[in-house]
C-alpha positions in Angstrom: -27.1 -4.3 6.3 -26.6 -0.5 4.7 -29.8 0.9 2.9 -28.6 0.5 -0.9 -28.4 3.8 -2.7 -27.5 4.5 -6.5 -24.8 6.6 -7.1 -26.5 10.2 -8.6 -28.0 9.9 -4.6 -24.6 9.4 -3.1 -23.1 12.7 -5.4 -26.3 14.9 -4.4 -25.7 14.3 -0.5 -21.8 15.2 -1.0 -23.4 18.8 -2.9 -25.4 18.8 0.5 -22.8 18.7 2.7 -20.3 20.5 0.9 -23.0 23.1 0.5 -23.7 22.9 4.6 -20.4 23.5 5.1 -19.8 26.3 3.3 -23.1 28.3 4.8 -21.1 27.6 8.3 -19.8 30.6 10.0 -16.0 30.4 9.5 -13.6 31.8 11.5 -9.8 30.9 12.5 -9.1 27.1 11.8 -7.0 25.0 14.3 -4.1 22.5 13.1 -7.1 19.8 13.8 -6.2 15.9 13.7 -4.3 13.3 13.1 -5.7 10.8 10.1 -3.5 7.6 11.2 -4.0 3.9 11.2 -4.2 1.3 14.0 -0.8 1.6 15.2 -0.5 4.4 17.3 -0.6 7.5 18.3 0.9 10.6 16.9 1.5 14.1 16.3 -0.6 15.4 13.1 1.4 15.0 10.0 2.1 15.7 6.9 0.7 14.0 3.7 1.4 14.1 -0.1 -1.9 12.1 -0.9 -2.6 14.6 -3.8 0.8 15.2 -4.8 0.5 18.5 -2.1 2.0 18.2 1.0 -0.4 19.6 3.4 -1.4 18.7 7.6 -3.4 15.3 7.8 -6.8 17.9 8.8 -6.3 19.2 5.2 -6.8 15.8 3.3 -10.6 15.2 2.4 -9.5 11.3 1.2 -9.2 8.6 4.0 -5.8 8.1 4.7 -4.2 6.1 7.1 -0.2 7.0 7.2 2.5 3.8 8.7 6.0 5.3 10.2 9.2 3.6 10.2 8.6 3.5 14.2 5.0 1.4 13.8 7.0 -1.1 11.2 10.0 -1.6 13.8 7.4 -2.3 16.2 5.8 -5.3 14.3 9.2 -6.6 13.8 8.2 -7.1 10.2 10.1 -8.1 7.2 8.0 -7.3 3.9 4.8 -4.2 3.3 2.4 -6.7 2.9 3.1 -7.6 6.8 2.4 -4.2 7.9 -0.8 -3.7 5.6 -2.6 -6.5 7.5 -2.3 -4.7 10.3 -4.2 -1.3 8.5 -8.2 -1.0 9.1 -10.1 -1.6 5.8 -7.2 -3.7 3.9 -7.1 -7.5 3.9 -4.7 -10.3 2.5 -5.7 -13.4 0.9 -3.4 -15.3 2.8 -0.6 -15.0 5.0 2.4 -17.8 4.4 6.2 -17.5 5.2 7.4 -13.9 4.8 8.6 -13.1 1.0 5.9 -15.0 -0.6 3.3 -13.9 -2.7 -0.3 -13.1 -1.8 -3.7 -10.7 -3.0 -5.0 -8.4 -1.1 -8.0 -5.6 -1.3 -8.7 -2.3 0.0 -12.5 -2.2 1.0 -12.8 -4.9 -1.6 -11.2 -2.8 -4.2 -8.7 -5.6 -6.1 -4.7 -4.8 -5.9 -5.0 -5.0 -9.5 -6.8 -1.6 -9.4 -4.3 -0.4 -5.9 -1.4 1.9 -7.2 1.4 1.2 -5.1 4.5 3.6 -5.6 8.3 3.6 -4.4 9.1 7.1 -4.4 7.0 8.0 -6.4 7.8 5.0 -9.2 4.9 2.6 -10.3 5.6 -1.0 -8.7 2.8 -2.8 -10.7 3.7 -4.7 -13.7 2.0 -4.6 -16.7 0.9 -7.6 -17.3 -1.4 -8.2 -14.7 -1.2 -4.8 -12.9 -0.2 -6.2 -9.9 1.9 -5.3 -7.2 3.6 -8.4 -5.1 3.8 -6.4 -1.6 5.2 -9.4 -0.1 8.6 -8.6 -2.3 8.3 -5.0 -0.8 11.5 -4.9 1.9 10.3 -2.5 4.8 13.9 -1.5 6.1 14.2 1.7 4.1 10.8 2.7 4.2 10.1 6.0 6.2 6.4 6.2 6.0 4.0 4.3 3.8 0.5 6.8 3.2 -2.6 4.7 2.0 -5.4 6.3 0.1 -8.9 4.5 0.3 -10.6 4.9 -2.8 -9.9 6.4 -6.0 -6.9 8.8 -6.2 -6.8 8.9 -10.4 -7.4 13.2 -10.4 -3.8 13.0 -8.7 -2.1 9.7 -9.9 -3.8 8.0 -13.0 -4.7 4.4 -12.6 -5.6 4.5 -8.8 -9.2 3.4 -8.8 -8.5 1.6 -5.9 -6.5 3.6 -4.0 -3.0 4.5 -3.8 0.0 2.6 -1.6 2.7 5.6 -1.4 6.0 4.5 -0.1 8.3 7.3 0.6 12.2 5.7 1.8 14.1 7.4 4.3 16.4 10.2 3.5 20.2 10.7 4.7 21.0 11.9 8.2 21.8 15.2 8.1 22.8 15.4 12.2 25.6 13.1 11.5 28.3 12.4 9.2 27.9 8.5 9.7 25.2 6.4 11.4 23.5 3.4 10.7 22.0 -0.3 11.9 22.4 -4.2 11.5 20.2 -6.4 12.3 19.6 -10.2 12.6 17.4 -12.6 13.2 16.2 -16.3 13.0 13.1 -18.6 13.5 11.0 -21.6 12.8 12.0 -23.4 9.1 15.0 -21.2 9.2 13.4 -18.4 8.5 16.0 -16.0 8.5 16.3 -11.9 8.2 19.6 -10.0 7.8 20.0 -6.4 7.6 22.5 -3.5 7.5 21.9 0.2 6.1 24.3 3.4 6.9 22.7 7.1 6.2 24.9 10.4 7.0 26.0 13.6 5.6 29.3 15.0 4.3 29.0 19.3 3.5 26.2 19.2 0.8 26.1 15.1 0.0 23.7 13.0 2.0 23.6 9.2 1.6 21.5 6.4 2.6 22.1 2.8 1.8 21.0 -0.8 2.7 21.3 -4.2 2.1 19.3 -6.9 3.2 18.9 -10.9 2.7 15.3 -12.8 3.5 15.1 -16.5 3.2 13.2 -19.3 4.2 12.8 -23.2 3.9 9.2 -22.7 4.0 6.5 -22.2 6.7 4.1 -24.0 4.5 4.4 -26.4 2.2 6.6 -25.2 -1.0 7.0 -21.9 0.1 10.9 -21.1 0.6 12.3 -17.9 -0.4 15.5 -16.2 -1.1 15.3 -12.5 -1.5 18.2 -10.4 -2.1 17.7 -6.5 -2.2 20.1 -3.3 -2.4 18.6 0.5 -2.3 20.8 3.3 -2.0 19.6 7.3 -2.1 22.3 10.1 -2.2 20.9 13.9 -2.1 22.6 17.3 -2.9 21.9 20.4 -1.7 21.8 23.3 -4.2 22.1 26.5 -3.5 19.3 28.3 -2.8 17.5 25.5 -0.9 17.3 23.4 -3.8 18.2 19.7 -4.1 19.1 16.9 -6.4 18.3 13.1 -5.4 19.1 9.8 -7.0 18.1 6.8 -6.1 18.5 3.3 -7.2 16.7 -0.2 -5.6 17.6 -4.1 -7.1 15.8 -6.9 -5.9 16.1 -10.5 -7.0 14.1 -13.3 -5.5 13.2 -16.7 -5.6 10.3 -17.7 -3.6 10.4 -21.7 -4.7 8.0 -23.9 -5.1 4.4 -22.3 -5.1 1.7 -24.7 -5.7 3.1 -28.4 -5.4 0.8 -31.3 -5.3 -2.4 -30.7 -5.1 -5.7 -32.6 -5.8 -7.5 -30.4 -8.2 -3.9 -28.9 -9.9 -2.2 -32.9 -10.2 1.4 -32.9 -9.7 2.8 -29.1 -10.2 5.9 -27.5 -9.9 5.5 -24.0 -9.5 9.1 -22.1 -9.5 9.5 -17.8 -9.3 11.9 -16.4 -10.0 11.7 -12.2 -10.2 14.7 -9.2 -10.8 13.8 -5.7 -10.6 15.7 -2.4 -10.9 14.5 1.0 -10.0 16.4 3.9 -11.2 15.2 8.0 -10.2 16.5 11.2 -10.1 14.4 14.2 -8.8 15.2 17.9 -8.3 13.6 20.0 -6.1 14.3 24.1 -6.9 12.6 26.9 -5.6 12.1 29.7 -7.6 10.6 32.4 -5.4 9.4 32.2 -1.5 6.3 30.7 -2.9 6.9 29.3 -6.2 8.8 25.5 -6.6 10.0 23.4 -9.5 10.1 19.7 -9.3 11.4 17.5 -11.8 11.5 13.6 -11.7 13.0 11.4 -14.3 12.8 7.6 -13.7 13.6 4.3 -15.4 12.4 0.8 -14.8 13.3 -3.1 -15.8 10.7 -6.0 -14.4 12.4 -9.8 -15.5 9.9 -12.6 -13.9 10.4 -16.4 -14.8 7.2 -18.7 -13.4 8.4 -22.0 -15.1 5.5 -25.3 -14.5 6.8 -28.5 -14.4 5.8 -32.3 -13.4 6.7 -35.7 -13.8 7.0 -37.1 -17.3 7.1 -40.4 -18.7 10.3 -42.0 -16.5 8.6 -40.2 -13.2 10.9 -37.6 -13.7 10.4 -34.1 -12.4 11.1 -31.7 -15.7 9.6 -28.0 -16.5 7.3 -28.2 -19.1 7.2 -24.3 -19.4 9.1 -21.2 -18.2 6.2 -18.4 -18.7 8.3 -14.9 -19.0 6.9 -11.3 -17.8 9.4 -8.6 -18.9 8.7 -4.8 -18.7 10.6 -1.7 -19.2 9.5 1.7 -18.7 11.2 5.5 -19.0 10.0 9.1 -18.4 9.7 12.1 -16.8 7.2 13.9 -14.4 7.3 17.8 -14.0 5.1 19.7 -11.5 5.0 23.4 -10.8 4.1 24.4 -7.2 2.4 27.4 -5.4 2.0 28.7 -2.0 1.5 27.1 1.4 -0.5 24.5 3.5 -3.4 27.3 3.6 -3.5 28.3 -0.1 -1.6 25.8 -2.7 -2.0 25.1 -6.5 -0.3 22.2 -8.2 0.7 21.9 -12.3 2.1 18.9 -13.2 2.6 16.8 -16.5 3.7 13.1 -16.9 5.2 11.1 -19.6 6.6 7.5 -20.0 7.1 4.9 -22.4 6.6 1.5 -21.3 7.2 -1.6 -22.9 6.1 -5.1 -22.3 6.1 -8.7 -23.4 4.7 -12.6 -22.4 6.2 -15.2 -23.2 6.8 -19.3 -23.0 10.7 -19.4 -23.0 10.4 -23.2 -23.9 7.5 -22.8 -26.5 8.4 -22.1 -30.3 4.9 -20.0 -29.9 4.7 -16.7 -30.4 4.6 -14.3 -27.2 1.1 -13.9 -25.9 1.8 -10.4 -26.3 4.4 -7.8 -27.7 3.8 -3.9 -27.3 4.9 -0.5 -25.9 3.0 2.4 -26.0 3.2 6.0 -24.5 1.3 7.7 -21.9 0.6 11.5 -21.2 -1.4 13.1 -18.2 -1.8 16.7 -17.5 -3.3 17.3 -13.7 -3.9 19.8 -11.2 -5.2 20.3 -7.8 -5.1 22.7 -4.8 -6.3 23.5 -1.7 -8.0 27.0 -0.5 -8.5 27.0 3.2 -11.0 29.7 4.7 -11.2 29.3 8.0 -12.5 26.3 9.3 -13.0 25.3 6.1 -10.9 23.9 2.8 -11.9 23.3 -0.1 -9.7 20.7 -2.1 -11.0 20.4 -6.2 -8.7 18.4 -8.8 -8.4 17.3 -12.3 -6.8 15.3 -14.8 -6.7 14.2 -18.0 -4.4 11.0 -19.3 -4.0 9.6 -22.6 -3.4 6.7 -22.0 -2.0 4.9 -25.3 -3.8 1.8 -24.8 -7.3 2.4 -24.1 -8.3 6.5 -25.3 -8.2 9.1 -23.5 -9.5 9.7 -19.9 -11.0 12.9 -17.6 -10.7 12.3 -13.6 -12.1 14.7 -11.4 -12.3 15.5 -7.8 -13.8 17.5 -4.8 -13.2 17.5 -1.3 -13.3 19.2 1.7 -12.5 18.9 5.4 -14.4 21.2 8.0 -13.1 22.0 12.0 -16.7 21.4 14.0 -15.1 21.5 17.2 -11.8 22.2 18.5 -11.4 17.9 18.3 -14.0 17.0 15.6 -13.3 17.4 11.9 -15.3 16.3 9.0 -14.4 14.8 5.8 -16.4 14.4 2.7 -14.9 13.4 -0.9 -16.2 12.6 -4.1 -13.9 11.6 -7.1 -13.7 9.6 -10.3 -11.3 6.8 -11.1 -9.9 4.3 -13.6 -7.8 1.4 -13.8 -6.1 0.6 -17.1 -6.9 -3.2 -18.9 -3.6 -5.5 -19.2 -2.1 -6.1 -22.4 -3.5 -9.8 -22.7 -7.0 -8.6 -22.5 -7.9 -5.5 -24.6 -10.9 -4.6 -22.0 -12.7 -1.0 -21.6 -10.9 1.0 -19.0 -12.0 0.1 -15.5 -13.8 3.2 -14.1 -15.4 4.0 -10.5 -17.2 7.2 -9.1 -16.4 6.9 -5.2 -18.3 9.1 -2.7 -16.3 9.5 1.3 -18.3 11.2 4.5 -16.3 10.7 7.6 -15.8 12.0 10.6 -12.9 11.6 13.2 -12.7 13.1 17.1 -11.2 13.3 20.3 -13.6 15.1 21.9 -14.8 12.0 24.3 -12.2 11.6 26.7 -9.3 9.4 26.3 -10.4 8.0 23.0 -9.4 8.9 19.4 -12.6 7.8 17.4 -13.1 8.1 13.1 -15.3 6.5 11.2 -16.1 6.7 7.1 -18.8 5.9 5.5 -17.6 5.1 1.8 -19.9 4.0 -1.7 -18.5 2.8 -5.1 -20.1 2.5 -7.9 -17.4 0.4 -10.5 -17.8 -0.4 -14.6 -17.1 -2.8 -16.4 -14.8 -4.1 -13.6 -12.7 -7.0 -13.9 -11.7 -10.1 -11.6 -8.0 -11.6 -11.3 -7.0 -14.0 -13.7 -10.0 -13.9 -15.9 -11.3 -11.4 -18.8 -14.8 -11.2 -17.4 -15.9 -8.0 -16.9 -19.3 -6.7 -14.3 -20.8 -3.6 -13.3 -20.8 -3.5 -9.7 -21.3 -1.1 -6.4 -20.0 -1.4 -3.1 -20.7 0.1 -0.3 -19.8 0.2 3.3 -18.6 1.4 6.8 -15.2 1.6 8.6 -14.9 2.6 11.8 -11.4 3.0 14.7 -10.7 3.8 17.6 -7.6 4.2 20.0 -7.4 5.0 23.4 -4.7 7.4 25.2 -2.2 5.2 26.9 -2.7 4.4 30.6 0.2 2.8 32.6 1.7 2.6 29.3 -0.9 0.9 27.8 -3.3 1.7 24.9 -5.8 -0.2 22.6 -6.4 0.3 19.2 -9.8 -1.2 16.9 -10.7 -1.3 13.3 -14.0 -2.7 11.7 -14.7 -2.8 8.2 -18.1 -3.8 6.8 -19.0 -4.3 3.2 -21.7 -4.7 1.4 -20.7 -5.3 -2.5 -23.6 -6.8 -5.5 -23.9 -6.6 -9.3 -25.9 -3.7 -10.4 -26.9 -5.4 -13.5 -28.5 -8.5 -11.2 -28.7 -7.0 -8.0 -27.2 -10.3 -6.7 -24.5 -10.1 -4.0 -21.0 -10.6 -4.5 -19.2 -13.6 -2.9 -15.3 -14.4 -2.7 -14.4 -16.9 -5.0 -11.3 -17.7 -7.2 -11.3 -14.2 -9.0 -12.3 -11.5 -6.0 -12.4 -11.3 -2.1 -15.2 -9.0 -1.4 -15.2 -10.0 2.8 -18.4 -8.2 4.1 -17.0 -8.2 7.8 -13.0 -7.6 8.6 -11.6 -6.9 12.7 -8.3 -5.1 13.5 -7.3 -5.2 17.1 -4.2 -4.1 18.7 -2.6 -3.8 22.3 0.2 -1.3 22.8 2.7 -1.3 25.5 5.2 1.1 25.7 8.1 1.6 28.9 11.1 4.3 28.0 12.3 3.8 31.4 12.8 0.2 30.3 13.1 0.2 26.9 10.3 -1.9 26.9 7.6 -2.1 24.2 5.4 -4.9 22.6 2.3 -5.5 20.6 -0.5 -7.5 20.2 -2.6 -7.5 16.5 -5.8 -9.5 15.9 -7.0 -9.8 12.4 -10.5 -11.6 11.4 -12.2 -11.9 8.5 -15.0 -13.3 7.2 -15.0 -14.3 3.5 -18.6 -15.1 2.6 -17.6 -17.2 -0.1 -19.0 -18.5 -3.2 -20.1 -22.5 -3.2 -17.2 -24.6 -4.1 -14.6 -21.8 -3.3 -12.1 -23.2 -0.5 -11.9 -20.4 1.8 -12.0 -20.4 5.1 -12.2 -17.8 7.7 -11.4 -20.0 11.2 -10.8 -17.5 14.2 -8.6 -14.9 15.0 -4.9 -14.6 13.5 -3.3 -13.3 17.0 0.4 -12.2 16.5 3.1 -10.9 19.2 5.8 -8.4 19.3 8.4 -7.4 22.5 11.2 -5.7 21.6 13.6 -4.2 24.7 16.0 -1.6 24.0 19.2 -2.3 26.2 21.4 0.4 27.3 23.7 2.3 25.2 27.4 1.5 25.3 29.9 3.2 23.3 27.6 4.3 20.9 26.3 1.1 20.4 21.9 0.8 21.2 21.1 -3.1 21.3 17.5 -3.9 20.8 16.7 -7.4 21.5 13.1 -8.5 19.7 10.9 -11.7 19.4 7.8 -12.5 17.5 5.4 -15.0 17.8 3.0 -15.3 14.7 -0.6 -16.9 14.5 -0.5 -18.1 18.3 -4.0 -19.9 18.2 -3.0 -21.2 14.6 -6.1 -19.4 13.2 -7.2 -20.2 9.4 -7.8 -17.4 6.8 -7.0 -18.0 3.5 -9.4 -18.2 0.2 -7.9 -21.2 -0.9 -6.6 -24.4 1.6 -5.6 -26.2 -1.0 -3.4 -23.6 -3.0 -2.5 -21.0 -0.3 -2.4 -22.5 3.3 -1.9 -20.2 6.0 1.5 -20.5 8.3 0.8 -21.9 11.6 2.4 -20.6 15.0 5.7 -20.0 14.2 8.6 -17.5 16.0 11.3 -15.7 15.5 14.0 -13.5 17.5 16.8 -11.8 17.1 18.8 -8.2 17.5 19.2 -4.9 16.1 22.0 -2.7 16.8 22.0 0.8 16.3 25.2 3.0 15.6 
């Protein structure tokens, strides 16, 4: 159990350190490390966690950054797959790919998680939620995940931030591409195809894909359809224009069915949404760049509740509509380089939304739209070994006032392998229009350190404490001051014999600061106090061998009367073999084997049951 410390304590030893740091001798700074998740290994990279792409050694937050390569290795089919794979992030449940599911980062609700699509919101308004399990994983490039709150940068991140950025054309080749198949238990099916290439100053990238299921669990098949397209022009001057443009329709059936506390219910989804964007990229001078984004949004979700009526029947009783719109435009002013940067921006949008009962002669639960502003600015100032990383913004926010979020960072080079981290940073979260709550606000304070100075072994741990008002459960209006606090710690080892182990351990320690009681899971949080990642890594180029082995356990700590459960370890397996090339053709033959030991971890057996062992194979051809 962590000693409990208030947050004015946690602020003054982030002064302390930054103040440490800055007395330090400073001399010549190295690239320093990587900040990646449990996948695997990498070269350092490059991160637009605060809007400012700068080396992962640069980024005070704690950041774990997923490639395309780490999500073709787990074989998986939507984001919400790859996130419980990610130290420090866990999902309510795992059913049959497509469905929906909760999940938390370091017991932060997805309610208060920003996830983004190139940069677009993918929350709805009406319960700021973001259903990863729609989220198609084909043309994602990299996903970067912030751990705490990010609002100084994005707004209503108390959370954390999900940032998706999609893959750009091929400019190598003037044509190129992939399809993909495959098939497993309860005819789960997955069927890709995407092309990418350039032609003079046009780039394109497109996919299509088609996920659907009978249902690995009862009343959970799906049928997802999805479409995302990106097309880029170079401007002279190194400047470029890109458009993109994503639809998604799916129907993930039946939800709840019969169950003993819920009688006889038919539970049917059925979701739309359309993406639309279109960014330019101009630089003015060798050190000076323009960006402009302009965006537009449509959300259409049906969740119609039926049973039997009088003649035993089965007929809807109601078809509960969630529409949205939204519009605007973000502009952002940027200045020098990875060592020295300063970033201006402004956003706009308009949003609209409305709830409904499509069968009721009632009026909608709620009809509004509203406008949003938010001026922000951050930077980075490297001297040294050290950088200093402050930011600020300000949002009105149309619904609920106006809003200051501020931040301060810094990263210092110890050693030649050992950086440290520390952050500090206010946060909010926005209420949903069908309850007119205070904004949800946090102060987060991050120390961490990550090295490779022991041999063979990558090692980073983070020791993070949140102290949240007047924040608010799923489904409910109730509202409770609370702080959290805890430790998460990885590790990864440099492959031997082409082998390497990876290790994630998150512990939490979350209460009420009004009560001082300790916070359980129950119906309207999951606040897990213990979570294990584990992976094994093989990797043969000379074979085109590679596979993976992920452990996830959890352990709930529910509240009396909640049906969680938290039964061993979820084990999953992943081979794929890459066959040899042949007329330009590169087969990759893959299989997957999910839940081997057919662990349980779900908060709720009735409602949510997890998928058993199930498996699936299939092929992917690259062109």
């Amino acid at each position: 159990m962590l000693i409990r410390i208030n947050c004015k304590t946690s602020w003054l030893l982030l002064l302390m350190l930054l103040w440490h740091t800055t007395a330090v001798s400073l001399c010549a700074a190295d690239d320093g490390l990587e900040d990646l998740g449990i996948i695997e290994a990498q070269a350092e990279s490059v991160v637009a966690a605060s809007r400012s792409p700068r080396p992962a050694s640069r980024v005070a937050e704690n950041i774990t950054v997923i490639t395309a390569d780490d999500i073709e290795r787990l074989n998986a089919h939507t984001l919400a797959e790859v996130l419980q794979t990610v130290p420090g992030i866990q999902l309510d449940f795992m059913r049959t790919p497509g469905t929906f599911s909760f999940f938390n980062i370091q017991g932060a609700l997805n309610t208060t998680v920003l996830v983004l699509v190139d940069g677009i919101r993918q929350n709805d308004f009406d319960q700021n939620m973001a259903i990863v399990g729609l989220i198609p994983v084909q043309q994602i490039e990299r996903v970067e995940i912030i751990k705490g709150a990010a609002s100084a940068a994005w707004g209503p991140a108390l959370g954390g931030v999900i940032n998706i950025i999609t893959k750009s054309p091929d400019v190598e080749r003037k044509f190129g591409g992939m399809v993909s198949g495959s098939s497993g238990s309860r005819f789960t099916a997955d069927s890709r195809a995407e092309v990418s290439g350039s032609l003079d100053r046009l780039g394109y990238y497109l996919t299509v894909a088609n996920l659907r299921s009978s249902g690995l669990t009862p009343n959970t098949g799906t049928n997802r359809n999805n479409l995302f397209t990106k097309l880029s022009y170079q401007l002279p001057n190194n400047g470029s224009l890109t458009f993109g443009l994503s639809y998604l329709t799916a129907k993930p059936g039946l939800d709840e069915g019969e169950t003993v506390s819920w009688g006889f219910v038919h539970d049917n989804n059925q979701y739309r949404r359309t993406n639309a964007y279109l960014k330019l990229n101009q630089p003015l001078t060798d050190r000076l760049t323009l960006e402009l984004d302009s965006f537009l949004t449509n959300r259409d979700d049906h969740t119609k509740f039926g049973g039997l009526d009088g003649s035993g029947n089965l007929t809807f009783f109601n078809d509960y509509v969630a529409r949205d719109t939204s519009q605007g435009v973000n502009a952002r002013l940027r200045w020098g380089d990875y060592q020295k940067s300063l970033l201006l921006g402004v956003d706009y949008s308009h949003a609209w939304a409305i709830n409904k009962d499509a069968l009721s002669s009632d009026p909608p639960v709620y009809e509004r739209s509203w406008d949003r502003w938010g001026i922000y600015a951050n930077g980075a100032y490297t001297l040294g070994k050290f950088t200093i990383l402050p930011g600020a913004r300000y949002d009105i926010t149309g619904t609920s006032g106006d809003v200051t979020s501020l931040t301060l960072g810094a990263t210092y080079q110890l050693a030649e392998h050992t950086l440290l981290r520390a952050y500090a940073a206010q946060g909010y979260t926005l209420p949903t229009p069908r309850a007119d709550n205070k904004l949800q606000k946090i102060k987060t304070v991050q120390v961490g350190v990550e090295s490779e100075a022991l041999p063979f072994v990558w090692l980073k741990g983070t020791y993070f404490f949140n102290a949240l008002r007047d924040s608010q459960s799923i489904g409910t209006v109730t509202t409770s001051n609370q702080q959290r606090q805890g430790v998460e710690l990885e590790a990864r080892t440099t492959p031997l014999f082409g082998l390497s182990l990876t290790g994630g351990y998150t512990y939490l320690d979350a209460w009420d600061s009004d009560t001082g009681q300790r916070l359980h899971t129950n119906y309207g949080q999951a606040v897990p106090p213990h979570t294990v990642k584990l992976g094994l890594n093989y990797d043969n180029r000379e074979l085109g061998l590679r596979g993976t082995v992920t452990g996830n356990y959890v352990w709930w700590n529910r509240d009396e009367g909640t049906l969680a459960r938290d039964t061993g370890m979820i084990w999953d397996l992943h081979l794929n073999w890459r066959l040899k090339s042949l007329y330009k053709l590169t087969p990759e033959l893959f299989f997957s084997a999910h839940n081997l030991f057919n662990g349980v971890q779900t908060t709720d057996t009735e409602l949510y049951r997890n998928a058993s062992r199930w498996f699936e194979g299939g092929m992917r051809v690259k062109f």
